[in-house]
PLY file of the C-alpha trace (Angstrom):
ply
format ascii 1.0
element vertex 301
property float x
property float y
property float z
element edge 300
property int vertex1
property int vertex2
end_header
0.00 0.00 0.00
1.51 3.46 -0.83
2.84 5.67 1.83
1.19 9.23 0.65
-1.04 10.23 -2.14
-0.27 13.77 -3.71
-2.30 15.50 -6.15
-0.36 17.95 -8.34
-2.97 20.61 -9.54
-1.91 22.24 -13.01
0.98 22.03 -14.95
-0.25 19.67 -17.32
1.82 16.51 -18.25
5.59 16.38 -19.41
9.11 16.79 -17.91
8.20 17.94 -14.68
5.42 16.13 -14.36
7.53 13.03 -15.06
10.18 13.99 -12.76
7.32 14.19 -10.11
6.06 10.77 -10.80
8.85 8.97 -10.61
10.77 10.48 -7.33
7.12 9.52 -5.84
7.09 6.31 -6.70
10.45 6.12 -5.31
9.37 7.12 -2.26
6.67 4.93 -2.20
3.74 7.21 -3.18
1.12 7.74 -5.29
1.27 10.94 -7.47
-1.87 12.40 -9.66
-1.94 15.33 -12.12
-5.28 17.16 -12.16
-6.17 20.28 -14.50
-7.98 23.21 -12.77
-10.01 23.31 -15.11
-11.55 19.91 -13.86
-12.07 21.16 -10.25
-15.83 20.77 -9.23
-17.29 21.63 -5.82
-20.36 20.51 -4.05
-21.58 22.15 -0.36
-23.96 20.22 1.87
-22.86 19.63 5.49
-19.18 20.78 4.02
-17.45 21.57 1.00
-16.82 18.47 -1.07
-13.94 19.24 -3.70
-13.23 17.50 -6.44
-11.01 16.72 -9.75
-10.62 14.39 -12.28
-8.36 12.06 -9.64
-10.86 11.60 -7.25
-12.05 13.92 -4.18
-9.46 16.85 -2.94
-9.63 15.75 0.52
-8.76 11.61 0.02
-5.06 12.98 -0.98
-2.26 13.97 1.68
-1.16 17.04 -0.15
-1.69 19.30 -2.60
1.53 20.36 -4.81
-0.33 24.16 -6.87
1.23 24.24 -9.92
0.65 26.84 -12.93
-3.01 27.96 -13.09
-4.53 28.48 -17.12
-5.82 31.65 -17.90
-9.49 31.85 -17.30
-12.37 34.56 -16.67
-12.76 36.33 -13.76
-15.48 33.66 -12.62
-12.80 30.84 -13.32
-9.88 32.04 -11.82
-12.02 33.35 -8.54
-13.50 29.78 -8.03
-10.40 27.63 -8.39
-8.90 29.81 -5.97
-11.64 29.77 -3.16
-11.50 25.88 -3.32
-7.93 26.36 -2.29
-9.00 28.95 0.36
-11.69 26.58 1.30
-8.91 23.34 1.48
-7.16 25.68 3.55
-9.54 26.11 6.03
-10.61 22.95 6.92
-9.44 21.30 9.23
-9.12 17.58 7.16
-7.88 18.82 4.53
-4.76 18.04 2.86
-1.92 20.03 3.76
-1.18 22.63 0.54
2.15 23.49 -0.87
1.82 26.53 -1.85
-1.62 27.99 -0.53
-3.65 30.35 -2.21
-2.71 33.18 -0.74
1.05 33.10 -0.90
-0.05 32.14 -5.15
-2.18 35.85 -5.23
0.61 37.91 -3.92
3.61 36.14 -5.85
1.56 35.66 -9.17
1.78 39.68 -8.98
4.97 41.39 -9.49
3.59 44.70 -7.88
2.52 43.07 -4.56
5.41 40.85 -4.52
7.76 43.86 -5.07
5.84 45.89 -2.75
6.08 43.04 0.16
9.67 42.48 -0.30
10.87 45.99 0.00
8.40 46.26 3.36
10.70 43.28 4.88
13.92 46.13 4.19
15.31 44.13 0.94
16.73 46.55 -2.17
14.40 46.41 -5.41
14.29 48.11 -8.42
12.81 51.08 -8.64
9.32 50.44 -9.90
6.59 52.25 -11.20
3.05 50.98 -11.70
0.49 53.23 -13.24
-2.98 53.10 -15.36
-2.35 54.81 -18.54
-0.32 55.96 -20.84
0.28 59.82 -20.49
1.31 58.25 -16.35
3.71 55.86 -18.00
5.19 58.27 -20.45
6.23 59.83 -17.16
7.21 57.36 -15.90
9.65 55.96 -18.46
11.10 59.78 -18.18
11.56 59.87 -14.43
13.29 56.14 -14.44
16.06 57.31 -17.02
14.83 56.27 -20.48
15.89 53.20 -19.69
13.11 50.78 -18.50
11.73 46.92 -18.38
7.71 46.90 -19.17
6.28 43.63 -17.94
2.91 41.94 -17.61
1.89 42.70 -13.98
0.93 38.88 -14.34
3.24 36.37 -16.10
6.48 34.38 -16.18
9.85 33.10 -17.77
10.73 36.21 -19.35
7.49 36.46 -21.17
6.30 40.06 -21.94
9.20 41.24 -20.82
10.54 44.84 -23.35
13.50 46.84 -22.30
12.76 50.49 -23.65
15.21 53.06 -24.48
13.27 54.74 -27.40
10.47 57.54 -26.50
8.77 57.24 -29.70
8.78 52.99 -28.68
7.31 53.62 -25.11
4.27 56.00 -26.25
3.28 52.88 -29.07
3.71 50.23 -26.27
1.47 52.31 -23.54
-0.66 52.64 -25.58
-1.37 49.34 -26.79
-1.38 48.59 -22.86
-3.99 51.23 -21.86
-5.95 50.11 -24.77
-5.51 46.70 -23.70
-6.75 47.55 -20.39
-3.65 46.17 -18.99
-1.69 48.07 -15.73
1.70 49.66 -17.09
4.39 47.94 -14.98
7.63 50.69 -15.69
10.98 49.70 -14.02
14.15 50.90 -14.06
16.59 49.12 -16.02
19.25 47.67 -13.56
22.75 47.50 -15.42
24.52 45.05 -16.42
21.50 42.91 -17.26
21.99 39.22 -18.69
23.19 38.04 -14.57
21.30 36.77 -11.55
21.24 34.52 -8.86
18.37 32.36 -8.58
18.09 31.44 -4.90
15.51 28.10 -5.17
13.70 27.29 -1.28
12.53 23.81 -0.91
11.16 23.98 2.94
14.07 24.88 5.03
17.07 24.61 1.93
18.46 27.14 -0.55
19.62 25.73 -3.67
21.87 28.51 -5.41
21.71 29.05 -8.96
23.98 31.58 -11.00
22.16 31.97 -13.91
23.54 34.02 -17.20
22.90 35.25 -20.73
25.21 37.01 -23.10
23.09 37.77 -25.61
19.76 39.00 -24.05
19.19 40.78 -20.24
16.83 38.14 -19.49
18.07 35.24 -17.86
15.89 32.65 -18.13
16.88 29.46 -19.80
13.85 30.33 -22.19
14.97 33.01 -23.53
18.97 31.33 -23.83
20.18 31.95 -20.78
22.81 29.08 -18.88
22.42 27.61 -15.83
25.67 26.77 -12.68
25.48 26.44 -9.40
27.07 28.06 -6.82
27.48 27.80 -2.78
24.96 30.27 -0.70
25.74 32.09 2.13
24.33 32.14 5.33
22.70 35.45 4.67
21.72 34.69 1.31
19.94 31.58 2.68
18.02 33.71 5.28
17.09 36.11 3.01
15.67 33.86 1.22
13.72 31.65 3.70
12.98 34.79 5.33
10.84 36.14 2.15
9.18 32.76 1.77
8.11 32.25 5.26
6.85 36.04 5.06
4.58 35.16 2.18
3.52 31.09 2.80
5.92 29.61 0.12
7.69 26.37 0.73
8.05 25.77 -2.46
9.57 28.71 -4.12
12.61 30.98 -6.20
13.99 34.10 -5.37
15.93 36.12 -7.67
18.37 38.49 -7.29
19.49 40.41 -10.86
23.20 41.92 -10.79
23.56 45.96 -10.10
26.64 48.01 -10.92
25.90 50.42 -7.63
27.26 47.24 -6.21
23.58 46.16 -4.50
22.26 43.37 -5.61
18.22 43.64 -6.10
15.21 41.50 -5.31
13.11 41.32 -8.50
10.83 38.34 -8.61
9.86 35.70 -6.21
8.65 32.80 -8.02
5.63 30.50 -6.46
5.50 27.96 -9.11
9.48 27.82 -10.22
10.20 25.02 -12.95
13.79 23.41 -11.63
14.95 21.90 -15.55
17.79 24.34 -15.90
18.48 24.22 -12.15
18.22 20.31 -12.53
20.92 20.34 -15.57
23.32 22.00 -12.96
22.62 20.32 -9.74
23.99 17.12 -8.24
20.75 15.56 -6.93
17.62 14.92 -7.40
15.53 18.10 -7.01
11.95 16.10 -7.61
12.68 14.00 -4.74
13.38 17.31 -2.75
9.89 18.34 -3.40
7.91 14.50 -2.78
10.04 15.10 0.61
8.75 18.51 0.95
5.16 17.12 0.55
5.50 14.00 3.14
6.69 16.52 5.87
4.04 18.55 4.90
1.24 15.91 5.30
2.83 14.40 8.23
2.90 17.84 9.94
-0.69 18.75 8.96
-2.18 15.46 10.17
-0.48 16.22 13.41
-2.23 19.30 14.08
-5.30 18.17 12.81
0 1
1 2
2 3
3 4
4 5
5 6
6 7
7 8
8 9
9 10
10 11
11 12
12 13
13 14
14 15
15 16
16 17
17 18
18 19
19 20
20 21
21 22
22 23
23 24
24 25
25 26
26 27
27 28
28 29
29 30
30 31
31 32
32 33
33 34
34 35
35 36
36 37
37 38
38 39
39 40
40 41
41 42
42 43
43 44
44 45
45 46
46 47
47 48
48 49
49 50
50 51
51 52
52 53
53 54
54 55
55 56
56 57
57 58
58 59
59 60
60 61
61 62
62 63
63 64
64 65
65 66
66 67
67 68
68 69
69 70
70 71
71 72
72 73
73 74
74 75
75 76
76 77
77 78
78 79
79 80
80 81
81 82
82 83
83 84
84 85
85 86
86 87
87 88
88 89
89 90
90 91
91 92
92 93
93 94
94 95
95 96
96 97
97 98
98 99
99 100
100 101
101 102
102 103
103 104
104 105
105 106
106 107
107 108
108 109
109 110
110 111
111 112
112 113
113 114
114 115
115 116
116 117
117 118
118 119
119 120
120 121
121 122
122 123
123 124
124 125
125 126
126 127
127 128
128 129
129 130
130 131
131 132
132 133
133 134
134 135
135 136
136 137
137 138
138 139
139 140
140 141
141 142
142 143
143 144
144 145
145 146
146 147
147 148
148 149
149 150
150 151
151 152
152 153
153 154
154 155
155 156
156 157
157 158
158 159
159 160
160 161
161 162
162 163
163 164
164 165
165 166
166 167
167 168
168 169
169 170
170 171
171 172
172 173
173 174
174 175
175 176
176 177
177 178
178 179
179 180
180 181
181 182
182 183
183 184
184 185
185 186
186 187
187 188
188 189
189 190
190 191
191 192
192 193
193 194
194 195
195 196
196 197
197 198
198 199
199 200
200 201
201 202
202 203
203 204
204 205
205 206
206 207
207 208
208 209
209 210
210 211
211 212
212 213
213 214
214 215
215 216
216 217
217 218
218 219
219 220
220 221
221 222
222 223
223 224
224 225
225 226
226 227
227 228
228 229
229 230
230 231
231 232
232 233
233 234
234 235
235 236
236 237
237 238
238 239
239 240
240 241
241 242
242 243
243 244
244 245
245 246
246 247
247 248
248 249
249 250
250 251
251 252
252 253
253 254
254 255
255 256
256 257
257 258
258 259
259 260
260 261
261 262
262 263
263 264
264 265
265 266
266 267
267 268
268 269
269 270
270 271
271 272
272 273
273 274
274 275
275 276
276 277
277 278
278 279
279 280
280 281
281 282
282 283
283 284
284 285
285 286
286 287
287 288
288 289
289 290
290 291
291 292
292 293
293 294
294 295
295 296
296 297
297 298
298 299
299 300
């Protein structure tokens, strides 16, 4: 009989879905994939929750992974189930809860909540329309990053040097309804550190591209790891803790002034790149992550 059943809710099927699978089967437990899209709910006594692999509450754990897009409807009812999950008292324990996914999933509240715990950012500006962000991209130097307030791995992303380039681009974005996310760019670009929290460990990641100031290893960017420091590793857990992650990056992007800058903490990190360059298993790191979890829910329950 298997030790722990984990559900694994979005991300769809393929590499890290695989690498999930099989480092739980190692273990000794049982490991589902559900869509979000699948997630019914039915309230009588209690909330009864649902997927495609069976009720919510029959599984240990609950590993979030990437949400689709969806309406407003959509997106609100997936995550009260989670809130709801959360809540009640025999319910699986949930790695990462809904609330640390809301503030991450946004760079402006993440940004905002990081540089409340004392940690250097970049300096950001987030306005509504496009005569604001004209001013904006003035006041930060002519030099900015525009990114999707929402959104990952480098997509979205525009550095902006050209005036004529940022009134087009606003533009499009207030038309678009869309909030103009205006940051100054930090020089050198194409270097970070990508600081990856599994519970209580810091995996360090030095992460480079020569050809493009974005990083990730979708957009070309190369992947070695390094040792973290004490403080480094604090930081890090620090942020996480702050927010509800356990699962979790942080990265820190290069800065010529010599301070280094908090500009993204990740809630659903993918770990290929950071695989390619480390010298275990990091799938097995995370099916550990989820049997301390369950354990230490079912304790307090």
């Amino acid at each position: 009989m298997s030790d722990r059943r984990f559900l694994c809710l979005g991300g769809g099927d393929g590499w890290h879905a695989d690498q999930l699978r099989s480092a739980a089967a190692k273990r000794g437990c049982d490991f589902e994939v559900a869509a979000y899209e699948t997630l019914t709910a039915r309230i009588g006594d209690k909330v009864h929750a649902s997927c495609i692999a069976g009720p919510v509450h029959g599984f240990d754990a609950v590993l979030t992974r990437t949400m689709p897009a969806g309406s407003l409807e959509q997106i609100t009812f997936r995550l009260a189930i989670l809130h709801d999950l959360v809540q009640s008292p025999e319910s699986p324990a949930i790695v990462n809860p809904p609330r640390s996914l809301e503030i991450a999933i946004d760079k402006f509240a993440t940004l905002a909540h990081v540089a409340r715990l004392g940690y250097s950012v970049p300096e950001t500006i987030v306005v509504q329309s496009r005569g604001e962000a004209v001013d904006a991209f003035e006041k930060l130097g002519r030099d900015c990053v525009v990114k999707p307030i929402f959104g990952g791995e480098g997509r979205g992303v525009m550095r902006i040097r050209d005036a004529e380039l940022a009134w087009y681009t606003f533009s499009t974005l207030e038309q678009l309804g869309a909030v103009c996310y205006v940051q100054r760019f930090v020089r050198p670009g194409g270097s970070d550190t990508r600081l990856l929290v599994i519970g209580e460990s810091v995996v360090g990641l030095r992460r480079c591209n020569g050809t493009d100031f974005r990083t990730n290893i979708s957009n070309g960017g190369t992947c070695q790891p390094i040792t973290v420091s004490d403080e480094a590793s604090e930081m890090a857990i620090r942020i996480c803790d702050s927010m509800g992650l356990k699962f979790a990056a942080v990265d820190i992007v290069d800065s010529n002034d010599g301070i280094p800058k908090i500009i993204e903490v990740n809630a659903i990190p993918g770990w290929k790149g950071a695989q390619s360059a480390a010298d275990f298993n990091i799938a097995e790191r995370i099916i550990e992550l989820l049997v301390r979890e369950a354990s230490s829910r079912k304790a307090h329950c």
